[in-house]
N, C-alpha and C positions, 0 to 999 in steps of 0.2 A: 563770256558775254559781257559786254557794256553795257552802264546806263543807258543809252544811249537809241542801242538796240533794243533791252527791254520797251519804253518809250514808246518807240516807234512798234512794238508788239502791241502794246496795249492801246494806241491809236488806231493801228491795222484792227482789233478784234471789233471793236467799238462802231469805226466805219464798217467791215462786212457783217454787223448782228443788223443795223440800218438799213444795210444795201437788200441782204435779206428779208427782212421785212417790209421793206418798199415793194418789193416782186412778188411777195406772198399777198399782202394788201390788193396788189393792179390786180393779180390772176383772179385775187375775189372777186374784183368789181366787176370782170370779163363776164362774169354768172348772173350780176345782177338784172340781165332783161331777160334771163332761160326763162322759158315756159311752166309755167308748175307744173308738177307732174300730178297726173289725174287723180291720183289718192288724196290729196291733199285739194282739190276742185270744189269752191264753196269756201272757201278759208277766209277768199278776198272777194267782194265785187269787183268789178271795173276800175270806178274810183277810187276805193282803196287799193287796189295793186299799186295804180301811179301813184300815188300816198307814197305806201312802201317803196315805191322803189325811189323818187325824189330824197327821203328819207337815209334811207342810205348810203346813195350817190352826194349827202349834203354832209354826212355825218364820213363819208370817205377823206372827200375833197378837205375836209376841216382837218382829218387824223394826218394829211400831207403836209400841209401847213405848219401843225405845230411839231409832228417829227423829224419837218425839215430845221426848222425853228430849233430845236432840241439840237439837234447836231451839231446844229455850227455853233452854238454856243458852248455846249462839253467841247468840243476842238478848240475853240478859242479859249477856254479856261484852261485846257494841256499845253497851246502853244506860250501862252502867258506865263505860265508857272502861277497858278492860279491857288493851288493849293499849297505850296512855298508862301503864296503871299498871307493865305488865313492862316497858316502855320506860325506865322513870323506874328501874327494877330493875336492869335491864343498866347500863346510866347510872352507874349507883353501885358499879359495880364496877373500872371501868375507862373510860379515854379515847378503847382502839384502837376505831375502827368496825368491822374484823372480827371481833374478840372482841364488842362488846355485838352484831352481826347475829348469832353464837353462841350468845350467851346469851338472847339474847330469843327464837330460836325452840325451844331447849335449853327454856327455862320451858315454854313454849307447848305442847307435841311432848310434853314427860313429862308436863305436867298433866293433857293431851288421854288420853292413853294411860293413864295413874291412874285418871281417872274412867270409863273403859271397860271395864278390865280387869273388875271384877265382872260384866260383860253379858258378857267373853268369857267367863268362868271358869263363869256359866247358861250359855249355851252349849251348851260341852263336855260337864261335869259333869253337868247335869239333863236337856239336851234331847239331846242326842246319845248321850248313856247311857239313857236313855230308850228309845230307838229301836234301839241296839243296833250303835253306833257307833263311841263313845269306845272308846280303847284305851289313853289319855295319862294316866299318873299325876301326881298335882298336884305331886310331885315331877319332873317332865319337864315340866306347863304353866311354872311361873314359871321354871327354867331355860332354857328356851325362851323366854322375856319376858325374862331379861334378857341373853342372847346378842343379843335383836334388840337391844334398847335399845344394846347393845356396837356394833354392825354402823350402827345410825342413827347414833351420835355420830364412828364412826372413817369409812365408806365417806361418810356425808351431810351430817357435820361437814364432813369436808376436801373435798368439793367445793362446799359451800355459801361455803368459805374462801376458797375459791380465785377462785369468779365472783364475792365481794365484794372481792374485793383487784384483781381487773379490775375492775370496776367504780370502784374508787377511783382505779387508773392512769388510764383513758383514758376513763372516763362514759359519752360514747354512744357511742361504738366497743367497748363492753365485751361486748356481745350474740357476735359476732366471735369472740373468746376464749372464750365462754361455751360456744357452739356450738361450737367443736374441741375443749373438753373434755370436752364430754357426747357429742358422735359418735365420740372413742375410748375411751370409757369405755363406751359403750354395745357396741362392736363387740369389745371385750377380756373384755366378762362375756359375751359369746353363745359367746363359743372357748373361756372358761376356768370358765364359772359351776360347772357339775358338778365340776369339781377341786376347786374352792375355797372356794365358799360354802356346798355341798350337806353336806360331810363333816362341818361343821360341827352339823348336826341331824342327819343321816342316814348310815348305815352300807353303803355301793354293795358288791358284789360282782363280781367277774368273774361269768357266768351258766357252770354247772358243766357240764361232758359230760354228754351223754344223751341221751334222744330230742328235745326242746324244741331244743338249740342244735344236732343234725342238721338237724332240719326248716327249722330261721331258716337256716343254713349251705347246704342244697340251694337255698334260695331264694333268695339271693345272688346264688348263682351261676348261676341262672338268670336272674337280670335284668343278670349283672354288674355287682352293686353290692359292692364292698370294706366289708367291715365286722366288723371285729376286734372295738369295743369295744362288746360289747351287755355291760350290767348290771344287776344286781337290787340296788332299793333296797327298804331295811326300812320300807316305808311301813304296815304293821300295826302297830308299834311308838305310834302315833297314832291311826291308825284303821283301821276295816273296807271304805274306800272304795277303790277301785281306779284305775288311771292309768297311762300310759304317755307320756313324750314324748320329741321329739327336737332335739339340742342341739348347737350347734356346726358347722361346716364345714370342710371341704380335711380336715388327717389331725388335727383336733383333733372332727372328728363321730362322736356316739355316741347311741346308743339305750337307753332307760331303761326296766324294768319296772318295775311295783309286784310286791313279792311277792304284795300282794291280788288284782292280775291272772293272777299263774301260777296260783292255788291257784282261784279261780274260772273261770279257761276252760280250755277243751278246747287239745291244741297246738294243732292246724288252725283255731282261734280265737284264738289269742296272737299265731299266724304273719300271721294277715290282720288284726288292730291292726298289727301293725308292717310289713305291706306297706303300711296308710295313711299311717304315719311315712317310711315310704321316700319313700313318692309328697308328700308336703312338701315334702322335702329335691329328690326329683327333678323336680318345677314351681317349684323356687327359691322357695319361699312364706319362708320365713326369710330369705331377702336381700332380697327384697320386703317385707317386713313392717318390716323393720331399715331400710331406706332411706325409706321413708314415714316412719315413724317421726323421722329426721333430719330430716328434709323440716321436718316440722310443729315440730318443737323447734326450728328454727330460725326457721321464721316464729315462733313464740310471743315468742320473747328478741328478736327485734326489734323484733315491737310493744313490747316490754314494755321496750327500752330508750326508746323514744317516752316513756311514761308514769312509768318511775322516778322522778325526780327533782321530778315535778309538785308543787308546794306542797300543793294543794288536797286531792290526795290522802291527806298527813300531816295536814294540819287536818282530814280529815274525819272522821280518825281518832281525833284529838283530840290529835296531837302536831303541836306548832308547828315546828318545825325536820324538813324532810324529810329521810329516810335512806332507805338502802337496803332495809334491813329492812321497814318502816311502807309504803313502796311496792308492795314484792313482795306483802304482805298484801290491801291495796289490789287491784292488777293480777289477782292470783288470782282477788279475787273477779267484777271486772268481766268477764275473761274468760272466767268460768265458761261463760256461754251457748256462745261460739263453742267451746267446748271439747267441749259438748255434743253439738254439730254433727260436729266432728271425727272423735266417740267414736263417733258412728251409721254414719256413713261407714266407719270402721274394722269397726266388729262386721260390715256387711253384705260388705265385704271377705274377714273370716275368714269367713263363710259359704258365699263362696261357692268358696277354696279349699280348707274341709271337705269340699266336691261334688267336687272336680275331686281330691283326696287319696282317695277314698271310690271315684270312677271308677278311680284307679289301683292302687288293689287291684283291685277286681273285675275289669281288665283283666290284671292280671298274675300273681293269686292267685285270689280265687276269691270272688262276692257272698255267698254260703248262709251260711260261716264267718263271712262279719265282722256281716252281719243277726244270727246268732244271738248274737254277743258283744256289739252294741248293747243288745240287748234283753234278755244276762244283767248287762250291765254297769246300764241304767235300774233294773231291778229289784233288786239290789242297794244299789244307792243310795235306791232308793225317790221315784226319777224322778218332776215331772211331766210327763205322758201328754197332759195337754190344757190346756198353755199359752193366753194369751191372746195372737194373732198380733201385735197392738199390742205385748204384754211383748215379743215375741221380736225383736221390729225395732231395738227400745232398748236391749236387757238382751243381745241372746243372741251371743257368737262363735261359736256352733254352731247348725247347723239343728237342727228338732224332731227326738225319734227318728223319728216318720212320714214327715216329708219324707226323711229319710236311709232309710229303710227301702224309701218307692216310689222314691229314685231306683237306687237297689242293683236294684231289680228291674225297671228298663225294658229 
């Protein structure tokens, strides 16, 4: 096999993962005027249906736009030799291979994210203000843009550092190393992320005396579940969408509100969201989700020490001399499909521990309260109602709100 041909493999993958999602995307939108189905009748009024569905016939026609937009521009960065040219970039800075694998995907990562930044900033700004959404002053967007940009260069720099500096030790035993740093780095932000990363954007609270933390506190204690750290984060500060989740294990586990969830349900609706967070935590869905997750990262880095070093791969890229860097770019894209694959597997996974999370409220708190907080939480967000089943097998970690609604009521 030729440069040549690879090339042209990884431009074929790239164009039909596109083509595919362009045809799973239309077939959505085919759904977006279906009739609600009766169980779910009362969700919307009138007015807000056409809401909803303007909404994301506005937020489709955008996802066209910048997909198309995305496309031709990765093709025109392959047909250029695009990454031969920041290669040759890095190169000219320095000798170390760790430093140019830094800089070359430093160029790559802040280019990528420059010329997106205007699709995010429509978005926000016109399509979510729009709707009645945004909350985020553009003074808070690019503060937030460049916190992250802070958090990719110091958390994704230094471990990107780190498995290129194995990789330079010991080559194909470098996967090995790879994988111990990413399974305790992975299991160190599941115990510690809400300390440390969150505070950084978000303002958490203890959640204050009153009726809300009696009612969470009676039901603790009724299932005998320890639970000291329930908090309220300032997620209105951004926007009007609502959320709850739960984080961490043993005495570093806590429960997270959005303030947009206190202020939008009822308690006996806040308490049976967080009975579904309990029932996570109490079917081990988070150490299950974490250990797969290892699983698969470790298969990944061993195929991927298979293929690093391959010649063919930098020539196909258009750099003669292979590295580390020019490889990973490479492997990424070949592995896309089986990643694919992966990522289907996982979504029908969290589906099906949304059911059995969803079972355990309604077993141990109460179905009527969490149905009616699905269904003020879709409508508030301006949910859709009638997904395309295909979308929802590919795209969705969660069931419809129908499927969650008829199994709440069997």
């Amino acid at each position: 096999m030729t440069p040549q041909t690879i090339f042209y493999i990884l431009i074929a993958i790239i164009i039909v993962k596109f083509l595919f999602d362009t045809f799973i995307n239309a077939l959505n939108a085919k759904h977006f005027n279906d009739p609600i189905p009766q169980e779910l009748e009362g969700v919307y009024n009138e007015e807000e249906y056409v809401k909803s569905q303007n909404y994301k016939k506005t937020n489709y026609q955008f996802s066209v736009l910048t997909s198309s937009f995305s496309i031709i521009m990765t093709v025109l960065f392959f047909a250029l030799d695009g990454f031969a040219y920041v290669d040759t970039i890095a190169k000219s800075y320095t000798n170390n291979n760790i430093l140019i694998t830094l800089i070359f995907f430093g160029i790559i990562l802040f280019a990528s994210d420059l010329l997106n930044t205007p699709f995010s900033y429509y978005k926000t700004f016109v399509i979510e203000e729009k709707f009645g959404f945004n909350k985020t002053t553009k003074k808070l967007f690019f503060i937030d843009k460049i916190k992250g940009w802070g958090m990719l260069a110091i958390i994704g720099g230094g471990i990107l550092a780190l498995i290129s500096w194995f990789y330079q030790l010991t080559t194909s035993n470098f996967w090995l190393y790879a994988w111990a740093l990413v399974t305790v780095f992975s299991v160190f932000m599941n115990m510690f992320y809400s300390k440390l990363i969150v505070p950084l954007f978000n303002k958490q609270t203890l959640l204050e005396d009153g009726e809300l933390k009696t009612a969470i506190e009676n039901f603790a204690k009724k299932i005998g579940f320890k639970l000291d750290n329930i908090y309220v984060i300032d997620g209105s500060k951004r926007s009007t969408k609502a959320n709850a989740y739960f984080s961490g294990f043993g005495s570093q586990k806590r429960i997270t509100l959005y303030d947009t969830l206190i202020n939008d349900l009822e308690t006996d609706e806040i308490v049976a969201v967080l009975a579904h967070e309990v029932g996570h935590y109490k079917k081990k869905h988070i150490l299950y989700n974490l250990s797969l997750s290892v699983l698969i990262t470790g298969l990944t880095l061993y195929i991927l020490s298979i293929f690093i070093g391959n010649e063919l791969l930098s020539k196909a890229l258009g750099v003669a001399t292979p590295s580390f860097h020019i490889g990973l770019i490479a492997f990424g894209i070949l592995y896309s499909p089986i990643s694919e694959i992966t990522s289907l597997f996982m979504n029908a996974l969290s589906r099906k521990f949304e059911y059995q999370a969803d079972d355990y409220a309604k077993n141990n708190f109460a179905a009527k309260p969490l149905i009616t907080s699905l269904k003020k939480l879709s409508k508030n967000s301006l949910s859709n109602l009638t997904p395309s089943p295909l979308y929802v097998k590919i795209h969705y970690s969660h069931p419809t709100l129908l499927q969650r609604v008829l199994n709440l009521k069997k």
